[in-house]
C-alpha positions in Angstrom: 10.5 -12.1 7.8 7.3 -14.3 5.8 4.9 -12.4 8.4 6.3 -8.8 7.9 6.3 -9.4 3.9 2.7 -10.3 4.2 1.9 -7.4 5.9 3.5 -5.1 3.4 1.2 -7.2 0.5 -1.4 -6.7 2.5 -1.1 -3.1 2.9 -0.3 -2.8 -0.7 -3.8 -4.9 -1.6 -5.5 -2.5 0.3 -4.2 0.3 -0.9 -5.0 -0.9 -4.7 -7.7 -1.7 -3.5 -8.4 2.0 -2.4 -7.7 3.8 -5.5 -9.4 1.4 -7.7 -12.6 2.5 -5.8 -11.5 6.0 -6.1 -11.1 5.1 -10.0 -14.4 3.8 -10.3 -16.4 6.5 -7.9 -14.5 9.4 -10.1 -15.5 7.9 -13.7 -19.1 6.7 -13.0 -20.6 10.4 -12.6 -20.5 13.5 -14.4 -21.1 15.1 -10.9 -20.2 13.7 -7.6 -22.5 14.0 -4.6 -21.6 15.8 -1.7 -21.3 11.9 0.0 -19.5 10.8 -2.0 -16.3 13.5 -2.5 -16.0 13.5 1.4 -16.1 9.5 0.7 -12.9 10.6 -1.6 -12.1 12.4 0.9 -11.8 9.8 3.1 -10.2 6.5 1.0 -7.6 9.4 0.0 -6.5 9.6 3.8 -6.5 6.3 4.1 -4.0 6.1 1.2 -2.0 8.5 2.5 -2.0 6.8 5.9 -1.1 3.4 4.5 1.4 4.8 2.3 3.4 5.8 5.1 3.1 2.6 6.9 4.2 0.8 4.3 7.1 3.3 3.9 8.4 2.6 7.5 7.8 -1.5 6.7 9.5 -1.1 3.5 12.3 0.9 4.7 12.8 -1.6 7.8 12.9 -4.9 5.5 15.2 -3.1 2.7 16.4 0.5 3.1 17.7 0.3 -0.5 13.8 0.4 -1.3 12.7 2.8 0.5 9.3 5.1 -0.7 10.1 8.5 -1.4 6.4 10.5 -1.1 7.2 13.6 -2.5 11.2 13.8 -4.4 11.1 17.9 -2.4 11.0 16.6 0.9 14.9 14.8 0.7 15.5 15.2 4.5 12.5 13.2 4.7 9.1 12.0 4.2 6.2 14.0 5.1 4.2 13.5 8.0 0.7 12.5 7.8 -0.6 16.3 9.3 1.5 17.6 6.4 -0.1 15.3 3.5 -3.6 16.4 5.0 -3.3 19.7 4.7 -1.8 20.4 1.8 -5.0 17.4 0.2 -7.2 19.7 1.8 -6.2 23.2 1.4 -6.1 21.9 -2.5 -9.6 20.6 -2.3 -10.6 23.8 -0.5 -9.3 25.9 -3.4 -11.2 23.9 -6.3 -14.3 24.4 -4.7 
């Protein structure tokens, strides 16, 4: 149980870890680079990946606790192909 509950802190470090890069990448320029939106791009999946991960650990350790990604999708969370898309056919329609 002291090994799994590390994991989940570790996946939760990384994933503040993540968005506080995003944070910082997102307020340092008026303009972002080509480089660095696909690197936005990028952390973004990674979020999303480690998200779900931590959903399943979460959910294993404590089903009273588990994540809910998205309060429409009740019969249950999205799959990783479905978070994708829908981040990229939003990023598609802002540019």
């Amino acid at each position: 149980m002291p090994a799994e509950l590390g994991e989940i802190e570790a996946i939760r470090r990384e994933i503040w870890k993540l968005l506080q890069l995003q944070m910082e990448t997102l307020s340092s320029a008026q303009e972002l680079s080509d480089r660095q939106i696909i690197e936005c791009y990028n952390r973004q999946i990674r979020v999303l990946e480690l998200r779900e991960k931590l959903e399943m650990r979460s959910s294993e350790n404590r089903p009273e606790f588990a994540l809910r990604l998205n309060a429409e999708t009740e019969s249950g969370p999205r799959t990783l192909r479905e978070n994708i898309d829908s981040f990229l056919t939003a990023a598609q329609a802002v540019s």
